[in-house]
N, C-alpha and C positions, 0 to 999 in steps of 0.2 A: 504494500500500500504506500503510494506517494505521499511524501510529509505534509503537501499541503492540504491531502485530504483530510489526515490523521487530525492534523489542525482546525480544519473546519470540523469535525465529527468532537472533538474535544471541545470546542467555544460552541456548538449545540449542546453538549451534553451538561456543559458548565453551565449554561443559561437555564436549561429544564429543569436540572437540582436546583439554582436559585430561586428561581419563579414557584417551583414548590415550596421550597422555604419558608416566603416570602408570601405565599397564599395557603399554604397546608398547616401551618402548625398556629396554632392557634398562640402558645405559649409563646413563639417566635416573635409573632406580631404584638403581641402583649408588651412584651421585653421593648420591641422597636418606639412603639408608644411610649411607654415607660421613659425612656430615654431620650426620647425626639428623634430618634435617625439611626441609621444602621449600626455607624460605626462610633458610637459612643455617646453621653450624655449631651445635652445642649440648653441651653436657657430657653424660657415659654413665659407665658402667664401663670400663676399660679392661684389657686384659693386654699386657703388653709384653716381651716376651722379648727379649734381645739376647745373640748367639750369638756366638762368634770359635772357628775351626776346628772346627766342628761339636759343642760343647763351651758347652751352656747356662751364661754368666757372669750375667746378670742376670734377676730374673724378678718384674716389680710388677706387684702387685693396684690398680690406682687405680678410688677411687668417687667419681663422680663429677666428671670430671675435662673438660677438653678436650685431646685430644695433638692437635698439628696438623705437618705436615710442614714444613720447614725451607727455605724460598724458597732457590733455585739452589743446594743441598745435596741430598746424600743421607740426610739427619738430619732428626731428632723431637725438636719442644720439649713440653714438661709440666711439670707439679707435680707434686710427688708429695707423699704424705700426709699429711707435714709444710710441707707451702708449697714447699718448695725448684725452684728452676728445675733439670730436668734436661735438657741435650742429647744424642741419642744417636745414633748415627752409624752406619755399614756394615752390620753381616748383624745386622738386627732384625727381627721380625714385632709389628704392632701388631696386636690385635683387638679393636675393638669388642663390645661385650657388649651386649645385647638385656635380658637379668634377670638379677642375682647368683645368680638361681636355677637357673641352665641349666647343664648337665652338666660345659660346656666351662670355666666358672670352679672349678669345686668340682677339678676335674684339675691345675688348678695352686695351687703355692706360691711365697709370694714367698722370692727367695733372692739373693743378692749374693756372687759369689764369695769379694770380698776380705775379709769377716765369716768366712768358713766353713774348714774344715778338710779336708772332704769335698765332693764336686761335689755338682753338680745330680742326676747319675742316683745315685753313691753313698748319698746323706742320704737321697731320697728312692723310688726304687724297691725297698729293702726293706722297705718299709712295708707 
């Protein structure tokens, strides 16, 4: 067999593994999410709620940011808007944001309990 076929028959065969990859695993695609991009992390929008007894205490809008999970922790490290290094720990949910424009960012506000007077659903569910 001529090398240039070998070659051609190998960049087919490398592109069908990918494209499986890349649309068969589910976990694959998870991870790529996760991450923003094939080949390793990248900054997004981010929402970050952090909860204690079912009782929304913090709530950031970060643009453009990287939050990454906290090696042998249950915690998340970030920036927040100001530069500030934040850790954050127990019953959090991070979400990745696709566009500042998508439904799920415009539904939250940023709020910080120890600022506030009234909670999370007070301040903001009679609006």
């Amino acid at each position: 067999m001529s090398l240039i076929k070998r070659l051609t028959i190998g960049t087919f065969a490398g592109l069908a593994a990918l494209t499986f990859m890349s649309s068969g695993c589910a976990k694959t695609r998870n991870k790529w999410a996760q991450q923003g991009g094939v080949l390793g992390s990248y900054t997004a929008d981010y929402i970050v709620i952090r909860q204690n007894g079912g009782e929304i205490m913090d709530v950031w809008k970060l643009n453009d940011v990287m939050v990454q999970s906290e090696e042998h922790s249950d915690g998340w490290l970030f920036r927040d808007q100001n530069g500030n290094a934040v850790n954050v720990g127990g019953d959090a949910k991070i979400v990745r944001i696709n566009s500042t424009n998508s439904e799920l960012w415009n539904k939250y506000q940023e709020y910080h309990s120890e600022f506030e007077t009234k909670t999370y659903r007070e301040k903001f569910n009679s609006k």
